[in-house]
C-alpha positions in Angstrom: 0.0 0.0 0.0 1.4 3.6 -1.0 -0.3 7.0 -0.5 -0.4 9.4 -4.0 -0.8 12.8 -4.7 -2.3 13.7 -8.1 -4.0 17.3 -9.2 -6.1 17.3 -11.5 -9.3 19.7 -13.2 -12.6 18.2 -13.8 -16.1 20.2 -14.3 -18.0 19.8 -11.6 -21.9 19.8 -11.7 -23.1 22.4 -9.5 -27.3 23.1 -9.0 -26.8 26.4 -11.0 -24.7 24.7 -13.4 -27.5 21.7 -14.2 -30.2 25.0 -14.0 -28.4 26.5 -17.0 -27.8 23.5 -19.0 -31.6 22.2 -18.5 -33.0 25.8 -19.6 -30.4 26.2 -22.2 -32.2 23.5 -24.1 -35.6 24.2 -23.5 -37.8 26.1 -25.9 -40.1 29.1 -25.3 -42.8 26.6 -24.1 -41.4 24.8 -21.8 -39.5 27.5 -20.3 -43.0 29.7 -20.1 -44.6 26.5 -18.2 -41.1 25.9 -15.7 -41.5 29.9 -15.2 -44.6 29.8 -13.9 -44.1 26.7 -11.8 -41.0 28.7 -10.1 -43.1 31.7 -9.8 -45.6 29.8 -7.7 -43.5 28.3 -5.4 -41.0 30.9 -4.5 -42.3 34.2 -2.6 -39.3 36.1 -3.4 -39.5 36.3 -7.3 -41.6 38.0 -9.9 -42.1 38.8 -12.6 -41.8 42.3 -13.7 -44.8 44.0 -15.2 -44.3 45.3 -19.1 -45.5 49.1 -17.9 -42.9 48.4 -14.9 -40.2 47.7 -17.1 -40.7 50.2 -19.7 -40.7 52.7 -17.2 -37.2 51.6 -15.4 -35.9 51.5 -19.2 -36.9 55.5 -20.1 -35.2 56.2 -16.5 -32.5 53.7 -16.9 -32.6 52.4 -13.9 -34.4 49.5 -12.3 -37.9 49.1 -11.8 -38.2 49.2 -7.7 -39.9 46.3 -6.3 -43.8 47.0 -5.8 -44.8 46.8 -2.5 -48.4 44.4 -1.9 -51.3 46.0 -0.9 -52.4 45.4 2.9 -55.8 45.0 3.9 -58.1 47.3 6.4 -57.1 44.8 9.1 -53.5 44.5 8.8 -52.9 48.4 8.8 -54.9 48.8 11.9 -52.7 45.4 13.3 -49.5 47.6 12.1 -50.4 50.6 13.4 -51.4 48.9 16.8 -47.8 47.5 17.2 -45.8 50.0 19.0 -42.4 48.0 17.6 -43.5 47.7 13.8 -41.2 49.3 11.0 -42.5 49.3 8.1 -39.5 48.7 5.3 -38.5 51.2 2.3 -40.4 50.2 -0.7 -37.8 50.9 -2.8 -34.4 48.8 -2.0 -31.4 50.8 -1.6 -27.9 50.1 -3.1 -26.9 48.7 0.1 -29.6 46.1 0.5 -28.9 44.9 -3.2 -25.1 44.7 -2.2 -25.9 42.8 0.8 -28.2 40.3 -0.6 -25.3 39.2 -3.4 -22.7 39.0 -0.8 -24.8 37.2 1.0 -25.8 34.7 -1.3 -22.7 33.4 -3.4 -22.8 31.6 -7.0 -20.6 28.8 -6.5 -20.8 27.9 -10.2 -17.6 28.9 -12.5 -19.9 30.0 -15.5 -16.6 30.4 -17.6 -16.6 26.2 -17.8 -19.6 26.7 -20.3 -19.9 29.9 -21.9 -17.5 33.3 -22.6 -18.0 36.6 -20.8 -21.2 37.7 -21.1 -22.6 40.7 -22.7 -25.7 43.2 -24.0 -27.7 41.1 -26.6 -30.5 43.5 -28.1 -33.5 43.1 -25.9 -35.6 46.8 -26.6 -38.0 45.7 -28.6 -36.4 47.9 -31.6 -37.7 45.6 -33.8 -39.9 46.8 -36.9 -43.6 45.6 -36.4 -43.4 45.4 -40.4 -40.5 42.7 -40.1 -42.1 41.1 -37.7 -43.5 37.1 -38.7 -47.2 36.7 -39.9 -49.4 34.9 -37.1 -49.6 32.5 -40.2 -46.0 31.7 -40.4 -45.8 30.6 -36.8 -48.3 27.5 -36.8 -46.1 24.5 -36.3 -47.2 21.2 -34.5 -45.9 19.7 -31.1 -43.3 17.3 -30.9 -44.1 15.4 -28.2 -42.2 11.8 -29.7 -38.8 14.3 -29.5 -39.5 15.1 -25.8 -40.4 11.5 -25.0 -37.0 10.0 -26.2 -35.2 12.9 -24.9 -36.2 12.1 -21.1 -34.8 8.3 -21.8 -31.6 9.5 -23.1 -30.9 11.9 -19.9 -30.6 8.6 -17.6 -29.4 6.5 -20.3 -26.3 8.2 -21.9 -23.0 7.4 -20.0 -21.4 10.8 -20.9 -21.9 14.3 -22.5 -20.3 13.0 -26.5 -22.8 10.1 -26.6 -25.7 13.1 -25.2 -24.8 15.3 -27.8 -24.7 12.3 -30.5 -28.3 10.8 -29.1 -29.8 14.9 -29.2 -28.6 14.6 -32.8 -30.8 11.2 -33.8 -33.6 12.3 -32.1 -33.8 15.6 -33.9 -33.3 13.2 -37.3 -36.8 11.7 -36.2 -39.9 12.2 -38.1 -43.7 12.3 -36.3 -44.1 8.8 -37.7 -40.6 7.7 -35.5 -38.8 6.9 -38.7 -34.8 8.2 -39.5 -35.4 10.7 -41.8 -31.2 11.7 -42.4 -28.5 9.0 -43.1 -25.8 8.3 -40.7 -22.8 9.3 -42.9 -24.4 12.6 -43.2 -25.0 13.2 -39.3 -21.5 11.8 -38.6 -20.5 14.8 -41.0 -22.8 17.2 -39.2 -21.5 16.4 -36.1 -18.2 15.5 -36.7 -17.9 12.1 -35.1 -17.0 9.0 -36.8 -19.6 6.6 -38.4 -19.1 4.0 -35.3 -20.2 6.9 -32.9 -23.2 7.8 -35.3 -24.3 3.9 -35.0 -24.0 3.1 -31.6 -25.5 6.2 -30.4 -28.6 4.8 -32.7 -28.9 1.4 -31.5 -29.4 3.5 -28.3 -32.2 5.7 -29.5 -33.5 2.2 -30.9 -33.6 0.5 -27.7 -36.3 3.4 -26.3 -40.0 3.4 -26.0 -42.1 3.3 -28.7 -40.6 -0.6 -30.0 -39.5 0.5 -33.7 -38.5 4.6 -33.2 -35.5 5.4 -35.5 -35.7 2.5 -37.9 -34.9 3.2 -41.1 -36.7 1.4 -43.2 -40.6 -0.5 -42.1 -38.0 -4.0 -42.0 -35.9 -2.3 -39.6 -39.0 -1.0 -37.4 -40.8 -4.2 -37.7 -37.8 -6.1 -36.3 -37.0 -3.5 -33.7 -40.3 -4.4 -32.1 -40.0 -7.9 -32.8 -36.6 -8.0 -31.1 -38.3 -5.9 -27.9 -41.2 -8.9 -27.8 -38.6 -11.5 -27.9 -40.1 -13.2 -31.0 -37.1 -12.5 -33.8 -37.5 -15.7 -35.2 -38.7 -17.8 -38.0 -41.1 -17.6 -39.5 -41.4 -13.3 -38.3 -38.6 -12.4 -39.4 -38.3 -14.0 -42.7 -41.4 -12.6 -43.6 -40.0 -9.3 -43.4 -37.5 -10.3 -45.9 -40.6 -10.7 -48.2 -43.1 -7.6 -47.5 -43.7 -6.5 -51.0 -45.0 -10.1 -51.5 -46.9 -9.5 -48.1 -48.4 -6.3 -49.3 -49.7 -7.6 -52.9 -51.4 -10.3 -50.0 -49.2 -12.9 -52.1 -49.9 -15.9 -50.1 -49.3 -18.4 -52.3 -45.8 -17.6 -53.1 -45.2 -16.6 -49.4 -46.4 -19.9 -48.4 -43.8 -21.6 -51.3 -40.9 -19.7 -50.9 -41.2 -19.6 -47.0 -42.1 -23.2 -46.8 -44.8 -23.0 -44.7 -48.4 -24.5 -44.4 -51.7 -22.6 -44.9 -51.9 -22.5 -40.9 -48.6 -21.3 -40.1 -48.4 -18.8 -42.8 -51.9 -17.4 -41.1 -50.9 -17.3 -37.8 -47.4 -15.3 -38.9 -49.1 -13.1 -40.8 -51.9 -11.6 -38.1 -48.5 -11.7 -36.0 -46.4 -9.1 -38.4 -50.0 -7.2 -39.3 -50.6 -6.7 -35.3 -47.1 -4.4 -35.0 -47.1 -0.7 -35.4 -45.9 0.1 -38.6 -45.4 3.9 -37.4 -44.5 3.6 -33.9 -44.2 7.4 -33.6 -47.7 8.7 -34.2 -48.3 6.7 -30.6 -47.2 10.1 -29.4 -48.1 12.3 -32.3 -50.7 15.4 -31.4 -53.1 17.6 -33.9 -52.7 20.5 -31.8 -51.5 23.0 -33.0 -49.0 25.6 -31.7 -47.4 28.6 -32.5 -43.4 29.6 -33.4 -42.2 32.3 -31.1 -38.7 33.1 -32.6 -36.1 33.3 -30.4 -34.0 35.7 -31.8 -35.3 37.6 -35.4 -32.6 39.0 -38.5 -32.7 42.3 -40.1 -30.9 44.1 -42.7 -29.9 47.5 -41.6 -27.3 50.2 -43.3 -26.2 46.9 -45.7 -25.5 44.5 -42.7 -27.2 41.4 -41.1 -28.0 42.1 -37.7 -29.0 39.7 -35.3 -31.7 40.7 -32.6 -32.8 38.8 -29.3 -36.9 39.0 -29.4 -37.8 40.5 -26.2 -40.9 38.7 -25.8 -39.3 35.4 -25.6 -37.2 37.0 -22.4 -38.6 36.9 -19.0 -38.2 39.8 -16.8 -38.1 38.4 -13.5 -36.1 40.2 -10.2 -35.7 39.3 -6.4 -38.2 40.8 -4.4 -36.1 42.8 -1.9 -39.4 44.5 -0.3 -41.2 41.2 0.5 -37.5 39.7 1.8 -36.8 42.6 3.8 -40.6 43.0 5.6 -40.0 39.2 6.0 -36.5 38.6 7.3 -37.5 41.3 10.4 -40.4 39.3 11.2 -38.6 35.6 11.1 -38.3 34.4 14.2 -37.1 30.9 14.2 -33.9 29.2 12.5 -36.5 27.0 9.7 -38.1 30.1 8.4 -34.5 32.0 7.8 -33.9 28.8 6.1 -36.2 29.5 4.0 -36.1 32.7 3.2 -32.3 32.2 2.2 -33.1 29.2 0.2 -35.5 31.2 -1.6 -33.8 34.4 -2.3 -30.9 32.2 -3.9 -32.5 30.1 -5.8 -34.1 32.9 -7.3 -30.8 34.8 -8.1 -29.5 31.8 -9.9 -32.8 31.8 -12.2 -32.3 35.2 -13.4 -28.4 34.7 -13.5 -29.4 31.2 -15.7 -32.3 33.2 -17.7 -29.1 36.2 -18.7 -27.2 33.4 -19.7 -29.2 31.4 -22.1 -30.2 34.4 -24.0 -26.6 35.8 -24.3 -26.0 32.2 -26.0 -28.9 31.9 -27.7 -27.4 35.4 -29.3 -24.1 34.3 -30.0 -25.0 31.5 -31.7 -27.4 32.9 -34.2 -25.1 35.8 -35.0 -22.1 33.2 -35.6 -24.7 31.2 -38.0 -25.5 34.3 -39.6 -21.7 35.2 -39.8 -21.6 31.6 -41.8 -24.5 32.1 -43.8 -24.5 35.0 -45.3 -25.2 34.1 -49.0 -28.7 32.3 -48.0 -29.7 35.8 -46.1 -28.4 37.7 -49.2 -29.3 34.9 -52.1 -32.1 32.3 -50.8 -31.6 28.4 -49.9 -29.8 27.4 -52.9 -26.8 28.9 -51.6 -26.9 27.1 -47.9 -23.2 26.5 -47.1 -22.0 23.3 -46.0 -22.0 24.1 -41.8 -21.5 21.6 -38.7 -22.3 21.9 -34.9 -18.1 22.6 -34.7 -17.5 25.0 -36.6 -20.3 27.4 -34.8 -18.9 26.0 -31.2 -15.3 26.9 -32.1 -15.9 30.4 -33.6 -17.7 31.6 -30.1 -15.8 29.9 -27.8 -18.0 27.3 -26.2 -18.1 23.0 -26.2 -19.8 21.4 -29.3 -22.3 19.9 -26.7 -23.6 24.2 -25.8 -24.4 24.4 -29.3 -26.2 21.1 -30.1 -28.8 22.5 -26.9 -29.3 26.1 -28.4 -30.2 24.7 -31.8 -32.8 22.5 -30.3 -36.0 23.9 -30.5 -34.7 27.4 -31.3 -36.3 29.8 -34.4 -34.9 32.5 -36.0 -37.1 35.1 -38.6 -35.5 36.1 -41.3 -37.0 38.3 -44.2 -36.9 34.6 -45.6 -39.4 32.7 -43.3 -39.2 31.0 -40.1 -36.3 28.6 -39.6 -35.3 26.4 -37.0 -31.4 27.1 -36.2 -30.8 23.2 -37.1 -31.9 23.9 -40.4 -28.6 26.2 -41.5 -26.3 22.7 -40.2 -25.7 20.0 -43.1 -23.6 17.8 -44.5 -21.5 18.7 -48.0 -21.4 17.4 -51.1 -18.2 18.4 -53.4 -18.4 19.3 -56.9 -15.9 19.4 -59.9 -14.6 22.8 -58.8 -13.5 22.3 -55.5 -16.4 24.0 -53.7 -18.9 22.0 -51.2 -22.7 22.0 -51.5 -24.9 22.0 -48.6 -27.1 19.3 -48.8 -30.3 21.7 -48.1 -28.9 23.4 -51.1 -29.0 20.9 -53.3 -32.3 19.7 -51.9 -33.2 22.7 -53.2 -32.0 22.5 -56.9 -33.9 18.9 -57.1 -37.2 20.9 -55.8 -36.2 23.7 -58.7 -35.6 21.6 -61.4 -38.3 19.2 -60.5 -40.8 21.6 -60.8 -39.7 23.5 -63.9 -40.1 19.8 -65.7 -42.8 18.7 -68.2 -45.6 17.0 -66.2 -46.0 14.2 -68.8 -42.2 13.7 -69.2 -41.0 13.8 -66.0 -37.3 13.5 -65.0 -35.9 10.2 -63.7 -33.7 10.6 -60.8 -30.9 9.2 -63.0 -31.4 12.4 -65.3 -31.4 14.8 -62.1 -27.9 13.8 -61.5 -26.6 14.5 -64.9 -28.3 17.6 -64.4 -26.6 18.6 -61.9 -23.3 17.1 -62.8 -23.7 19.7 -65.4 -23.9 22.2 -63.2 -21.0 21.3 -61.3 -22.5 19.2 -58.3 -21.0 15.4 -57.9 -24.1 13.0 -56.6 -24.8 9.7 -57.0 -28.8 8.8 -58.3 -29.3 7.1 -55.2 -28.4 10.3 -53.6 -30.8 12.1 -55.4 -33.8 9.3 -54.6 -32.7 9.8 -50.8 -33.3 13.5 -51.2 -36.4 13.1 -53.3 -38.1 10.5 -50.9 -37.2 12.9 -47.6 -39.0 16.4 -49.2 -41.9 13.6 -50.1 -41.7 14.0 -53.6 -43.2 11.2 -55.3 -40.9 9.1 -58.4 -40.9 10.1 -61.5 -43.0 7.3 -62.8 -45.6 8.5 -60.1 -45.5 11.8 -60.8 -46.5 10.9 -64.6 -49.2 9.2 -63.2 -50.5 11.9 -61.2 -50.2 14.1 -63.3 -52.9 16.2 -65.4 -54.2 14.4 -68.6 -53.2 16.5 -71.5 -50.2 18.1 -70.1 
């Protein structure tokens, strides 16, 4: 036996720290819902009042804390007390010095973000750039939260977190993949191993089948969690077109199987969820706050924090101080204290996620400045790296500000995941986002003769010609994921006579 001494750094997870990460990655919703919950249950915070704060922003100072009204009864109780004092109403520097020195932050906020600073929270904002009520309608995701309360106890450390946030957000409402791996490992820059275990995590969640890739692959995901991956199941799965033409008689040969057992596999395969997601899917219908919006002003992009999507929320030093003179016992200090710092690390929390929320929109907009200048065809190639290195913060920061996050633009509504894809390269040199060349399929596919359709073999020449390498396959992926039908299809559907 031997005694060691070894120094070492490691992060260390402090309440405030695990407060910030949690709201970093929430989006308008859910933070308006945890808000209101916190405001409930702690005395000592509100929420400032919009005339309140407009007010303390023409004076430039802060709003003072409003003092609650007493009843008939509790004046004449004050009055009768020959030792009461009533408090200032408005807290003094002092009393505000105090209270921070005597409630320390014991998290090092440097370990996740830079120094802070002002993000644009006036309200400047020109109500004629401001989004139609129309282009804010989106639906809930409710299979994306779901999966991401299994990953939280089920990832074993922050890279395979970051890597399972980046399937789930690859998920469709009907729980299928809707990206391919090589193009997330891209996006995220881990290898393709990393990518493919982090799936067969996401697979192993509730609903049996979520992130398949194919109806095979979702079938035998839930076979697999029923422990019946077996003959005959699983060969029928090797045979579904036959299953869906209702093909029994070549089933029943190729499979060598009898009329019974053919039957009873069958009503087995039929009884599984084809789309395993809609078990969580909702029609309600919400609406898009964006969390930060883009303007052009004087010939420059400038990147604004909406001020409706940040709370304005302070310590009530009035209600603390009439309190604190009137606690008596050691339990109700306790509580008061408690209170009055958990409250301070909310707003200090609240500051920070909206200073990151900023950065990281202004670096994408930094990146992206031809699509703000010439549309989506000229989306540059752009991974969760490249944003995290440019403002200083871990990969991890920037895969939780992306989540759920909207920007406006003059162009539409986006979510800040949609400016990160994969690249494709082209005979010059130059990579092609993969949104970018999504769009030239869309373009080209609707500038094409309705009864002569193009294949997706003569898409590829197309845009061979135009300098982008990609393989037909490539362009069947893309076609299938912006549910364009084949060109075969599409002749069919057509209009007769055109």
């Amino acid at each position: 036996m031997e005694l060691k001494l070894r120094m070492g750094m490691q992060l260390v997870m402090t309440p405030q720290l695990q407060m910030a990460i949690r709201l970093l990655q929430m989006s308008n919703l859910d933070l308006q819902e945890y808000l209101q919950e916190e405001l409930e249950k702690n005395p000592l915070l509100e929420q400032v009042e919009e005339t309140q704060a407009a007010a303390s922003e023409n004076k430039g100072e802060e709003a003072p804390a409003t003092a609650p009204e007493k009843s008939e009864s509790e004046d004449a109780a004050a009055k009768s007390d020959e030792n009461f004092e009533e408090p200032d109403p408005t807290p003094t520097t002092a009393d505000e010095n105090k209270l921070t020195e005597d409630m320390p932050v014991d998290a090092d906020w440097s370990d996740v973000y830079n120094e802070s600073f002002g993000p644009s929270t006036s309200g400047s904002l020109d109500p004629s750039d401001a989004p139609s009520l129309e282009n804010t309608l989106v639906r809930g995701e409710s299979l994306q939260d779901h999966l991401i309360d299994q990953l939280g106890p089920s990832a074993m450390d922050e890279r395979e977190r970051t890597l399972g946030m980046t399937i789930i957000d690859a998920i469709d409402d009907n729980g299928y993949m809707t990206q391919d791996l090589e193009g997330l490992a891209q996006v995220t820059g881990a290898t393709l191993d990393e990518i493919e275990d982090a799936l067969v995590l996401i697979q192993s969640f509730e609903p049996a089948g979520v992130a398949a890739r194919s109806l095979a692959e979702c079938l035998l995901l839930q076979l697999k969690s029923l422990k019946m991956a077996k003959s005959p199941y699983t060969d029928l799965l090797d045979h579904l077109d036959e299953l869906a033409r209702r093909d029994f008689r070549k089933l029943s040969r190729v499979l060598k199987l009898t009329e019974e057992e053919l039957t009873e596999a069958v009503s087995f395969i039929l009884s599984l969820n084809p789309k395993p997601g809609l078990l969580f899917g909702s029609d309600q219908a919400g609406y898009v706050v964006p969390d930060v919006h883009v303007v052009k002003r004087k010939g420059e992009w400038v990147v604004e924090i909406n001020p409706d999507t940040v709370p304005r929320l302070r310590v009530n030093t009035f209600y603390q101080n009439m309190v604190s003179k009137q606690a008596s016992t050691e339990q109700e200090r306790k509580f008061l204290s408690e209170n009055a710092r958990s409250a301070q690390w909310l707003i200090k929390s609240l500051e920070q996620r909206s200073s990151t929320i900023f950065r990281v929109a202004e670096s994408i907009v930094r990146f992206q400045q031809e699509f703000f200048e010439l549309g989506p065809e000229y989306l540059k190639p752009l991974i969760l790296k490249d944003v995290a290195d440019d403002i200083g913060v871990h990969e991890s920061t920037t895969s939780r500000v992306t989540s759920n996050k909207y920007m406006h633009t003059p162009r539409g509504i986006f979510e800040l995941k949609y400016f990160f894809s994969s690249s494709l390269s082209s005979n010059t040199g130059e990579a092609h986002s993969s949104e970018a060349v999504k769009f030239k399929i869309r373009k080209l596919i609707d500038s094409e003769t309705p009864r002569r359709p193009y294949s997706d073999e003569k898409i590829a020449k197309m845009l061979k010609e135009e300098g982008i390498k990609v393989a037909r396959r490539t362009v069947a992926k893309y076609r299938e994921s912006m549910g364009i039908p084949s060109s075969s299809r599409r002749k069919r559907l057509s209009p007769v006579g055109k």
